[in-house]
C-alpha positions in Angstrom: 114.1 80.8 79.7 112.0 77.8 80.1 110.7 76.6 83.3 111.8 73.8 83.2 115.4 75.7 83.3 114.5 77.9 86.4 115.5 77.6 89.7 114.2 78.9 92.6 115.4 78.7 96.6 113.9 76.3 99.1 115.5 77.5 102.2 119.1 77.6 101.8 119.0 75.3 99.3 118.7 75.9 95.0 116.0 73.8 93.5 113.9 73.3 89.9 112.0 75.9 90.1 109.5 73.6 88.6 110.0 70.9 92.0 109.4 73.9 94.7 105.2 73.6 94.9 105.7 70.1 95.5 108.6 70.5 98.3 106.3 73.2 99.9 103.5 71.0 99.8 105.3 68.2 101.6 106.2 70.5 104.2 103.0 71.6 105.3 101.5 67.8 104.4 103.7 67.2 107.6 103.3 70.2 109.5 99.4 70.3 108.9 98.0 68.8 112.1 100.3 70.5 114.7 100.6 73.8 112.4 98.7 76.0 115.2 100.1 74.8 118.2 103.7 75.5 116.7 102.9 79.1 115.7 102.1 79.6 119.1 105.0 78.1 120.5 107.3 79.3 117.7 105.8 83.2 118.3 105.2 82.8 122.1 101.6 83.5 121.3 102.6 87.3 119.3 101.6 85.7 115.9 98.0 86.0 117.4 98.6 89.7 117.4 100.5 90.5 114.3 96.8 88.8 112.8 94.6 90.9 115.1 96.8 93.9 113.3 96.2 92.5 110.2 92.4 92.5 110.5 92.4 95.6 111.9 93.9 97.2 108.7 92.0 95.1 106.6 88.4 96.7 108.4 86.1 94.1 107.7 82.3 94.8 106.7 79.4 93.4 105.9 79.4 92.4 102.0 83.5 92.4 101.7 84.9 89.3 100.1 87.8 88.4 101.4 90.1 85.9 99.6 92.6 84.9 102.0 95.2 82.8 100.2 97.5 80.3 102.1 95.1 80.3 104.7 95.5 76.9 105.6 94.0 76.1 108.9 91.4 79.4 108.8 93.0 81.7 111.3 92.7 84.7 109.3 89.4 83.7 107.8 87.9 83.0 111.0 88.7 86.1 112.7 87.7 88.1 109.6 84.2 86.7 109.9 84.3 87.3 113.3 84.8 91.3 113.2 82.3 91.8 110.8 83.6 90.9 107.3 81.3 89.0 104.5 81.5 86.2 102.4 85.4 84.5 102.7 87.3 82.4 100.2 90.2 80.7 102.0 92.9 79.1 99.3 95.5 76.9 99.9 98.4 75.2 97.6 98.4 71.6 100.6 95.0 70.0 100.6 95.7 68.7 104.1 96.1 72.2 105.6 92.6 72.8 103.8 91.2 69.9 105.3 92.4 71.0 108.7 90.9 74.4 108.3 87.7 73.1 107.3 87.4 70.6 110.7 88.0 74.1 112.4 85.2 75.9 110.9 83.1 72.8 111.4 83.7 72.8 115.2 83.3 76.9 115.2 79.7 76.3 113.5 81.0 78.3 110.8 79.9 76.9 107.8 77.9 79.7 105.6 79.8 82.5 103.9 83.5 80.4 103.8 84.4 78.3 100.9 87.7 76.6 100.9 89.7 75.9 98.4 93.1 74.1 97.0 95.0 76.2 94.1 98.2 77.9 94.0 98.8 81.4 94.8 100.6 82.1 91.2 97.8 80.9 88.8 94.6 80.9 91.5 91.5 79.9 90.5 89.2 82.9 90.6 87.8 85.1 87.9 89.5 89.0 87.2 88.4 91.2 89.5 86.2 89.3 92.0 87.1 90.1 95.4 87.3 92.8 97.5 90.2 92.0 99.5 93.2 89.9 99.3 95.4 88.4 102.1 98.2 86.2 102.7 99.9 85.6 106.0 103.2 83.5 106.2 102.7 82.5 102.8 104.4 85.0 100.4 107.9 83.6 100.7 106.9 79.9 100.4 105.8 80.3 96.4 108.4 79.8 93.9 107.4 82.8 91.5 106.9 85.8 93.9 106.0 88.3 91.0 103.5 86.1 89.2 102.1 85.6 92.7 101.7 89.6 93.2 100.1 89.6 89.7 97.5 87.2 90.5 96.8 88.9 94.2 96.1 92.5 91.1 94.0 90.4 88.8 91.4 88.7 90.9 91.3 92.0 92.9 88.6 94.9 92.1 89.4 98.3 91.4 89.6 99.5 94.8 90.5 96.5 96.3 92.5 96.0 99.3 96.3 94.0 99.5 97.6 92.8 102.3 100.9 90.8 103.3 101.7 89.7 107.2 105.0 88.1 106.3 108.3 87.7 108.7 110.6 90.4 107.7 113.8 91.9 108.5 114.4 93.1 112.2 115.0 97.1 112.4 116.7 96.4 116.0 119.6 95.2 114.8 121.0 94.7 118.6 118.4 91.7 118.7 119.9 89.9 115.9 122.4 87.8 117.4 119.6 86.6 119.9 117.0 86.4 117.2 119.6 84.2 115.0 120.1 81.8 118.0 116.5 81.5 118.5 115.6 81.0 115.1 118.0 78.5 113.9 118.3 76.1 117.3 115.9 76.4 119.1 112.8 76.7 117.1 114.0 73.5 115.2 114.4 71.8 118.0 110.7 72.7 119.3 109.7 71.7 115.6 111.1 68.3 116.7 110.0 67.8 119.9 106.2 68.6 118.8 105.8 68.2 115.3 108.3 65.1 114.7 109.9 67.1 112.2 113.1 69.5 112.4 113.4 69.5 108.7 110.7 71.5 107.9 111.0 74.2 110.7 114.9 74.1 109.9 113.2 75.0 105.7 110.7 77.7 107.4 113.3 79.4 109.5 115.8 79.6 106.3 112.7 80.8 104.0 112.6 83.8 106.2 115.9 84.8 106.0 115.4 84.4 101.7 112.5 86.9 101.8 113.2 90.0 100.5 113.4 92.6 102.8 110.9 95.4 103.4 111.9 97.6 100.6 112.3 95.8 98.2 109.0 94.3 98.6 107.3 97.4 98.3 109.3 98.0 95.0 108.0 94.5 94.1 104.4 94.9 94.6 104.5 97.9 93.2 105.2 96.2 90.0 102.8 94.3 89.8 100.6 97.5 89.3 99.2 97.6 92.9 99.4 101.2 94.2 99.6 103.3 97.1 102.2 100.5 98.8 103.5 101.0 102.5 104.3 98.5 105.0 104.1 98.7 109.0 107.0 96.9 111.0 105.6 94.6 114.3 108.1 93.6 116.6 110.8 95.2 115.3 110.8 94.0 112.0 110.5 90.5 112.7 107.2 90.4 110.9 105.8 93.4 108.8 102.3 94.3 107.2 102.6 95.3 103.5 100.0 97.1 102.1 98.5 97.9 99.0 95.5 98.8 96.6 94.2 97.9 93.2 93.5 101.4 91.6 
């Protein structure tokens, strides 16, 4: 099948698989400015966490390269530098989130060891096997090809490189769900409104979550993409989960 003949989900909806970077793109174009200040609001503030286990997993050192990849606005980056990790290569599909995470950066005084840079997470621009590390954090479910994504995260990583994914998942306390749904679909919408100016694109993330595969079948996934050793660790009841892997 051609690409032009794909499709691929955008939310709820069924789109060209070929228009889906561009939709994504235009979501976080708009999102870009107030992107931190709604994870903490949409989270309550837990988000900060879920990253903090992230990085603990991910056991930064001196002389790792990380490439953290729809890393936007630098969170992940910046508190990877900050525990002790090397050299960091943040890529992002939306040159304004980019742009955003560089002001940050700026204003940290972190400007050695960080290069940013705009590319998509399915064909990225980085040699075979040149980092040490890979992560991505809320961005998995927002490419349209999910496996050629996973193959990319295996080729630019070195033989015993790291892989990590801090994605929202599906909840193991299934008594929650009914208040999770509420929450998810009116409220944080609304809050998307209120603070962003935009209930469209919160209404798109919201219904991206429920489209991600869940935690299973993501293992089975990455493991296809000839990563090994794959596990995942539930947070908050499996409204976000780390997955984990290794290039052998």
């Amino acid at each position: 099948m051609k690409d032009t003949d794909e499709v691929a989900d955008f939310g709820f909806r069924t789109v060209r698989a070929e228009d889906k970077a561009h939709l994504v793109r235009g979501v976080f174009d708009s999102v870009a400015s107030r992107y931190d200040l709604m994870n903490d609001l949409m989270s309550l503030g837990i988000h900060r966490l879920w990253k903090a286990e992230l990085i603990g997993m991910l056991a930064p050192r001196p002389g790792m390269h990380l490439l953290d990849v729809a890393g936007g606005t630098g969170d992940v980056a910046f508190r990877f530098m900050e525990h002790g990790g090397g050299r960091v290569t943040v890529c992002d599909l939306t040159e304004d989130m980019v742009r955003v995470g560089r002001d940050r950066a700026v204003d940290r005084g972190l400007i050695a060891g960080i290069d940013w840079a705009v590319g998509n997470a399915e064909a990225l621009p980085f040699p075979d096997r040149s980092v040490d590390a890979y992560t991505i954090a809320f961005g998995l479910r927002n490419v349209t090809r999910m496996d050629r994504a996973l193959a990319e995260a295996q080729r630019v990583l070195k033989p015993g490189g790291r892989f990590l994914c801090l994605e929202f998942s599906r909840l193991a306390w299934r008594w929650l769900e009914p208040l999770y749904d509420r929450y998810s679909f009116d409220i944080l919408p609304a809050i998307g409104q209120a603070v962003a100016g935009d209930r469209e694109s919160y209404e798109y993330l919201v219904e991206s979550i429920r489209r991600f595969p869940p935690q299973d079948e993501l293992v089975r996934r990455i493991a296809a993409a000839d990563l090994s050793r794959v596990t995942y660790r539930n947070l908050s009841g499996g409204i976000a989960a780390i997955h984990s892997a290794w290039r052998i």
